[in-house]
C-alpha positions as CSV (number, residue, x, y, z in Angstrom):
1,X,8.2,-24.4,7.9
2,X,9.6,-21.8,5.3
3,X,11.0,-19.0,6.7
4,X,9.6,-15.3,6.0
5,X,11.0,-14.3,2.9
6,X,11.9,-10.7,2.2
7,X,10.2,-8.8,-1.7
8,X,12.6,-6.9,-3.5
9,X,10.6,-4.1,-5.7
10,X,12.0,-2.7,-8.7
11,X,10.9,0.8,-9.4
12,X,9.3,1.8,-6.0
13,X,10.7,4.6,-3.1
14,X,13.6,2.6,-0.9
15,X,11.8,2.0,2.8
16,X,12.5,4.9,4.9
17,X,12.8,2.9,8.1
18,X,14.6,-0.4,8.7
19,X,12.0,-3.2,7.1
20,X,11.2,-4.7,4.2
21,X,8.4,-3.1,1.8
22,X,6.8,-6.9,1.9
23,X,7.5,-10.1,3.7
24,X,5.8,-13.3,1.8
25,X,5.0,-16.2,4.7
26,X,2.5,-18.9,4.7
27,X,0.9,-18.3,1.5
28,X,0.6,-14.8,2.3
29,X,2.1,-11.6,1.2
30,X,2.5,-8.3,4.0
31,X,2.8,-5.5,2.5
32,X,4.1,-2.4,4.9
33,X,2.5,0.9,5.3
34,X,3.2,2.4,1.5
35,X,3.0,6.7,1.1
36,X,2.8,8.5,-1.5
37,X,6.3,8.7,-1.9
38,X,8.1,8.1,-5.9
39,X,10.7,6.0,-7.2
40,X,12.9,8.9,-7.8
41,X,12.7,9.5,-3.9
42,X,10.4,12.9,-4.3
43,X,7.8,13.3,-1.8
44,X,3.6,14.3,-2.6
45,X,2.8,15.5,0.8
46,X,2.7,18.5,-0.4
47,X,0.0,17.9,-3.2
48,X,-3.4,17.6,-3.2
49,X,-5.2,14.4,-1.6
50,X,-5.3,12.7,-4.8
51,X,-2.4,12.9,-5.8
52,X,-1.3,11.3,-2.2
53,X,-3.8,8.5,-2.2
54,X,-3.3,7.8,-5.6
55,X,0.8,7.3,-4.8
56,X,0.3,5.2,-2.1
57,X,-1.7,3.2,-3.4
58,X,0.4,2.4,-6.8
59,X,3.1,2.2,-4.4
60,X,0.8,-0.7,-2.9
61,X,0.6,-2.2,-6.3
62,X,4.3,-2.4,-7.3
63,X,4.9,-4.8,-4.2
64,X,2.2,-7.0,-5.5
65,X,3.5,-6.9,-9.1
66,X,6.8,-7.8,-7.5
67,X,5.4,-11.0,-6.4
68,X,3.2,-11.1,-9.7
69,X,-0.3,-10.2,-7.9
70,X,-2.2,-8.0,-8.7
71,X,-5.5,-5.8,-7.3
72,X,-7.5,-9.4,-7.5
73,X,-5.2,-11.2,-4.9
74,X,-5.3,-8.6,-2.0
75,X,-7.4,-9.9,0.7
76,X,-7.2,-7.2,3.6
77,X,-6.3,-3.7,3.1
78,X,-6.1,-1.6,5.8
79,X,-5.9,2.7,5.4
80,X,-4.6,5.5,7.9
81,X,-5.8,8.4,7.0
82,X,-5.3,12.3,8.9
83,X,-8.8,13.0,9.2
84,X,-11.9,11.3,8.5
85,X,-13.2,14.5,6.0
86,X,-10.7,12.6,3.5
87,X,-12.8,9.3,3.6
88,X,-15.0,9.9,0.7
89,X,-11.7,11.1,-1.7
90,X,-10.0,8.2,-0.4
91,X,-12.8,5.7,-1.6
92,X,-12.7,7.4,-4.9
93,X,-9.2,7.0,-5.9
94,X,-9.1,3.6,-4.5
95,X,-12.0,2.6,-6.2
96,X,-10.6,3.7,-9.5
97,X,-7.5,1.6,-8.6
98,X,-8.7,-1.2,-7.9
99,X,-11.3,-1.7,-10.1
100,X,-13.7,-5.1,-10.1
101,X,-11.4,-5.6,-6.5
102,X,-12.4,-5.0,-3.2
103,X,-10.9,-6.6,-0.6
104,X,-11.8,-6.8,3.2
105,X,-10.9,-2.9,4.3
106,X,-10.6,-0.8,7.4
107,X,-10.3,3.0,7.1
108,X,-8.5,4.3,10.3
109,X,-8.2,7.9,11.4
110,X,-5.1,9.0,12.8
111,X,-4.0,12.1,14.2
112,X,-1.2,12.7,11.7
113,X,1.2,10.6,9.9
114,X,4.7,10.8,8.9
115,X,6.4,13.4,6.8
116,X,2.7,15.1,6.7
117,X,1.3,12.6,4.4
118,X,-2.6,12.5,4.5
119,X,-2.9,8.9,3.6
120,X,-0.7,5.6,4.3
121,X,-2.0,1.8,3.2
122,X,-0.8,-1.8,4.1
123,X,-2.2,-4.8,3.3
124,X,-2.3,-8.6,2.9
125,X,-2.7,-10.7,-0.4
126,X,-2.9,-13.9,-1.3
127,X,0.1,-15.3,-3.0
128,X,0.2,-18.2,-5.6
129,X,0.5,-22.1,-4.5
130,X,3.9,-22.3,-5.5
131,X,5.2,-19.1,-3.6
């Protein structure tokens, strides 16, 4: 069995923490808990919900173009978000990110997350035969 195989993304924030922004294994790609952080290393948490949903959630999208996926492969995403008010925003933004997609989802509410972010997302995709 093939090992677990670390994604390098070009053009997305360096992981803050000691793991990989994705792991591709067994047809699948795992793709950590992305905020709304940029590729120059600036920070949203202090913008408007939006703004912080909308980051996160490209940053999602840049480690499934790394692996050339896109919004139609995902196949579980799963969202933390620091307060269930922010639920209905959150479905907006990711609606208009994901377009004709929508993969299995769980919304979770959390007491806080790091840095003071609103809104973190991870999720599974499907990854090609060959990968």
């Amino acid at each position: 069995m093939d090992r677990p195989r670390p994604i390098s993304v070009p053009g997305a924030p360096a992981p803050a923490g000691h793991y990989s922004a994705g792991m591709a294994h067994g047809g699948l790609l795992y793709v950590s808990g992305q905020l709304g952080g940029r590729p120059d290393g600036s920070h949203t948490f202090a913008e408007p919900f939006e703004v912080q949903a909308g980051a996160a959630i490209d940053n999602m999208l840049r480690v499934l173009r790394a692996e050339g996926l896109g919004p139609a492969d995902l196949v579980k995403v799963t969202v933390y978000l620091a307060g269930v008010e922010y639920w209905p925003r959150l479905n907006a933004v990711y609606a208009e990110k994901l377009g004709k997609a929508k993969p299995a989802r769980a919304v979770v509410p959390v007491p806080e997350l790091h840095h003071g972010y609103l809104v973190e997302i991870e999720a599974i995709a499907a990854l090609g035969e060959n990968s």
